[in-house]
C-alpha positions in Angstrom: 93.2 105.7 47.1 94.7 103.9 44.6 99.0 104.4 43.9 100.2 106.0 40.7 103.6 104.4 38.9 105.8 106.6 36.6 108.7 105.0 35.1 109.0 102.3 38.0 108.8 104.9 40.7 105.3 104.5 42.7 103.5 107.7 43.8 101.2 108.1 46.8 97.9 108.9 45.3 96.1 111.8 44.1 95.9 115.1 46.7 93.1 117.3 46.5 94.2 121.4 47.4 91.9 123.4 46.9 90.2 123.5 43.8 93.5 121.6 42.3 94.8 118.2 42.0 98.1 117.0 42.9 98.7 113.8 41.2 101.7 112.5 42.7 104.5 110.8 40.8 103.4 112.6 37.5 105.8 115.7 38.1 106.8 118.0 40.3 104.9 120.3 42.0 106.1 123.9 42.5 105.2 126.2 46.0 106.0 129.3 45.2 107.7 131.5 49.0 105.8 134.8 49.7 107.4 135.7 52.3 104.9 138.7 54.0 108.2 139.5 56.8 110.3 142.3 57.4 113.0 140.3 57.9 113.7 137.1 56.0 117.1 135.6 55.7 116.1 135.2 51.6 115.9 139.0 51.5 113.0 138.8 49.8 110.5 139.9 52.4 108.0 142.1 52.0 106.8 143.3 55.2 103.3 144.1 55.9 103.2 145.7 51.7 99.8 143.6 50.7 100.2 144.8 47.1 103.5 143.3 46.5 102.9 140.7 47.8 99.9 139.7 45.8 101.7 141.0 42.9 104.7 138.0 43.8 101.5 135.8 44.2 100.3 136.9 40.8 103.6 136.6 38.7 104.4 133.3 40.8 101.1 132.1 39.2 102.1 133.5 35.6 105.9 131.7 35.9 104.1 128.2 36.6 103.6 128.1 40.6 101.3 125.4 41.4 100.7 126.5 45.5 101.7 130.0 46.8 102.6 129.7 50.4 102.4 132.8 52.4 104.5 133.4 55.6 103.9 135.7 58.5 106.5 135.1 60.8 110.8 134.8 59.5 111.8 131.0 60.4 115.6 132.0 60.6 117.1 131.1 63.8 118.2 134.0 65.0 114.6 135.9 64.2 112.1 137.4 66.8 108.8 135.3 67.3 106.0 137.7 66.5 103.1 138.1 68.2 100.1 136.4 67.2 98.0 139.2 66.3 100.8 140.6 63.8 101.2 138.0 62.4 97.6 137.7 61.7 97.6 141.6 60.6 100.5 140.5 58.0 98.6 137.2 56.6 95.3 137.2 56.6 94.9 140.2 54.0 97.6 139.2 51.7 95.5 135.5 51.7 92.4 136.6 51.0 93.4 138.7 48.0 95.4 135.8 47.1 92.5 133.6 47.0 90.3 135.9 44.6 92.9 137.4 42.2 95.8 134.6 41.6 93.9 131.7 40.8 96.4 128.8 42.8 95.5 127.7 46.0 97.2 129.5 48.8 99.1 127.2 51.6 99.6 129.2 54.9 103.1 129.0 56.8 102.5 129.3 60.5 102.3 127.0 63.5 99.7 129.0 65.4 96.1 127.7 65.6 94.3 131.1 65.7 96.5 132.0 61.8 95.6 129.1 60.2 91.8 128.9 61.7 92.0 132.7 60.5 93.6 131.6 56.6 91.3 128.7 55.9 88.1 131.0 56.8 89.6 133.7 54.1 90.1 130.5 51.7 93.6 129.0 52.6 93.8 125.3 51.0 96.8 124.5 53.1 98.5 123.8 56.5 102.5 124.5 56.4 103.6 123.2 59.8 107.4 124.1 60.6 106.7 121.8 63.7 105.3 118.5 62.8 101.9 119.2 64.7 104.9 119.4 68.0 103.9 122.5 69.2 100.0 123.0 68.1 98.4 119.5 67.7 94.7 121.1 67.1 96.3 122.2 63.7 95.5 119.0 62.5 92.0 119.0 63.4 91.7 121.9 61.6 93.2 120.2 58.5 90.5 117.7 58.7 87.0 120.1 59.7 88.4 122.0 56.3 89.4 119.4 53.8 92.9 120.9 53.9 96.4 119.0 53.3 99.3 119.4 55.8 102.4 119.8 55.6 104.4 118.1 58.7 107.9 119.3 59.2 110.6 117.3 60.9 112.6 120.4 63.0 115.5 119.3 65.3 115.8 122.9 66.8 116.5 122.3 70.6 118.6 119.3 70.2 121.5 117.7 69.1 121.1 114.5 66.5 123.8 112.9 65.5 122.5 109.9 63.4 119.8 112.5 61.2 118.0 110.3 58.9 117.0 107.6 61.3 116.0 110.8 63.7 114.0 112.8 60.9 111.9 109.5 60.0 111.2 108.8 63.8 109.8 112.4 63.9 107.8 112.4 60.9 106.7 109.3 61.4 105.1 110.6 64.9 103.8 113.5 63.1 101.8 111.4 60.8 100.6 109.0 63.2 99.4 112.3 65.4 97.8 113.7 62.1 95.8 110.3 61.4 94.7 110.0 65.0 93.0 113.2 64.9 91.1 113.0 61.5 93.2 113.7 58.4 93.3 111.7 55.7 96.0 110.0 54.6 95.9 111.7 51.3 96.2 115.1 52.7 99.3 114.5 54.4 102.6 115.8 52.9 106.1 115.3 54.4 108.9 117.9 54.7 112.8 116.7 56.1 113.1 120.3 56.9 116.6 121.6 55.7 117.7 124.4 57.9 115.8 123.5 60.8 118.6 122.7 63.5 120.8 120.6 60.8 124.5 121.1 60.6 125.4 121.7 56.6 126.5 118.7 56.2 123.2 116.9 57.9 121.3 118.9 55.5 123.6 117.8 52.2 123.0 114.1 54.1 119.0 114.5 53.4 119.4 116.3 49.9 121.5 113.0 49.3 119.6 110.4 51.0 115.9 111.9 50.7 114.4 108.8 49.0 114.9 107.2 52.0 111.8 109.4 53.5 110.0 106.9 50.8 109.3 104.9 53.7 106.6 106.8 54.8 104.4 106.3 51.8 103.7 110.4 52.0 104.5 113.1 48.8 107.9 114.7 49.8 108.2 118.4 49.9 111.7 120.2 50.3 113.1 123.2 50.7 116.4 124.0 49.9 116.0 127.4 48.1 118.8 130.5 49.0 119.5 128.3 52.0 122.6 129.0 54.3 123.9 125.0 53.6 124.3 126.8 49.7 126.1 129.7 51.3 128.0 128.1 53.2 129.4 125.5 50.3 129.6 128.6 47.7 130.4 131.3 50.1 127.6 133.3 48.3 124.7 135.7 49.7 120.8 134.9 49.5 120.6 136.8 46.4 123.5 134.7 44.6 122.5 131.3 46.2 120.0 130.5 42.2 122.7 128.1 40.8 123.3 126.6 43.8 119.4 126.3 44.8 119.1 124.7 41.3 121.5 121.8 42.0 119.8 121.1 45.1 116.4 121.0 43.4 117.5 119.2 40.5 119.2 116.8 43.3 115.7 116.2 45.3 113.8 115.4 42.3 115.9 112.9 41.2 116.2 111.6 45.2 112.0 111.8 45.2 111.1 114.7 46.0 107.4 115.4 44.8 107.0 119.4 45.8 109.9 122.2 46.2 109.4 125.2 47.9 111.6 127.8 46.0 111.9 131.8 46.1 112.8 132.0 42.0 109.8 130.7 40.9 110.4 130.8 36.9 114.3 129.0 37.2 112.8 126.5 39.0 109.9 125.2 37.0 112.6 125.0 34.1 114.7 123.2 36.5 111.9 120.6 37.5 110.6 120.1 34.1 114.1 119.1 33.2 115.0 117.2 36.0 111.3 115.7 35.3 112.4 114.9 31.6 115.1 112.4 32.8 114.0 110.9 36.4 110.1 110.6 35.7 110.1 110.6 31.6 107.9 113.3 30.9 109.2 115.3 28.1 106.0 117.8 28.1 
């Protein structure tokens, strides 16, 4: 794997998703949330509707979404775990229409063996682990009998942290080292700070702020900041009034490293990143 430099920043190599390419340090990759939940703290959930959803999937696609990552289960903290059989009924259909009509390879959101085993079968390109590989370690052999990236999460729910960076690099760094000992590639591993997971606010601004320090891992950084409560709680604004403030926090990342953003407003965002892109990375086009 060789590295990629862009205007004096160095990028991790090439990762292959799918039937796409994810050249990192080029630009900014977009995941685009679909959300298949009754009950997500965005408010944009759409329950078990497999039409909508594939229509999001669709117009994410047509707005400039690079991955579509597709959610069974609500990650808010207060939310109901669902069983794993619903949350297979809720996924797996919306994937595999996914996979033939939207042309984007589809990531799946889930911790559970069985789901992702399930996803990749109907054509998932994608692991999206809110846990690191803490709570289902076989996930990354899965990630590595399919050829599929990973996404490894660093989520303090359950504890208190009081010095976050140094803790959220200790975790990842065990999730990669877990990820590697079981098979995947270093290539097909993906890093995520994981804003919102058991973070005060102003632990979560901390990562926004100091997220080029997750560098040190020598991984692509994903983050997601969009509709986020650390935005409502700094604009006193809803979900569906967090866009401006999701957009400074994107615009924020990029410019602090980030290589992929997980965002609900899909179209806002691309402009945001090819901006952002413009000046940090100079790439006008």
């Amino acid at each position: 794997m060789s590295d990629i430099t862009v205007s004096g920043r160095p990028g991790p190599g090439v990762t292959r998703c799918g039937g796409k390419e994810l050249r990192w340090g080029e630009r900014t990759f977009i995941m685009g949330i679909i959300n298949v939940t009754p009950d997500s703290f965005s408010g944009d959930g759409l329950g078990g509707d497999v039409g909508s959803a594939v229509a999001r999937g669709k117009r994410f696609a047509a707005e400039g979404a690079d991955i579509l990552d597709v959610g069974g289960e609500s990650t808010r903290p207060e939310a109901a775990p669902v069983t794993e059989e619903e949350e297979l009924r809720r996924v797996i259909p919306v994937v595999e229409q996914l996979v033939r009509e939207a042309g984007l390879p589809v990531s799946v959101d889930t911790y559970r063996y069985e789901v992702a085993r399930r996803a990749l079968l109907a054509g998932a390109a994608m692991i999206n682990d809110i846990w690191g590989l803490a709570r289902e370690p076989r996930l990354a052999d899965l990630a590595a009998e399919h050829g599929a990236p990973v996404v490894l999460m660093s989520n303090q729910r359950g504890r208190t942290c009081p010095d976050i960076m140094p803790e959220v690099i200790a975790s990842l760094q065990t999730s990669v080292a877990l990820a590697l000992s079981r098979g995947v590639p270093p290539d097909s591993i993906i890093v995520d700070p994981g804003v919102g997971f058991g973070k005060t606010l102003d632990q979560n601004l901390e990562i926004v702020r100091r997220l080029d320090e997750l560098r040190c891992l020598g991984r692509p950084i994903l983050i997601g900041t969009s509709r986020k409560s650390m935005i409502g709680l700094v604009l006193g604004l809803p979900p569906d009034q967090r866009l401006e403030g999701t957009a400074a926090t994107v615009a924020i990342s990029v410019a602090r490293g980030a290589d992929v953003v997980r965002v609900h407003d899909v179209a806002q965002m691309v402009r945001v990143c090819r901006m952002a892109d413009a000046v940090v990375r100079g790439r006008s086009k």
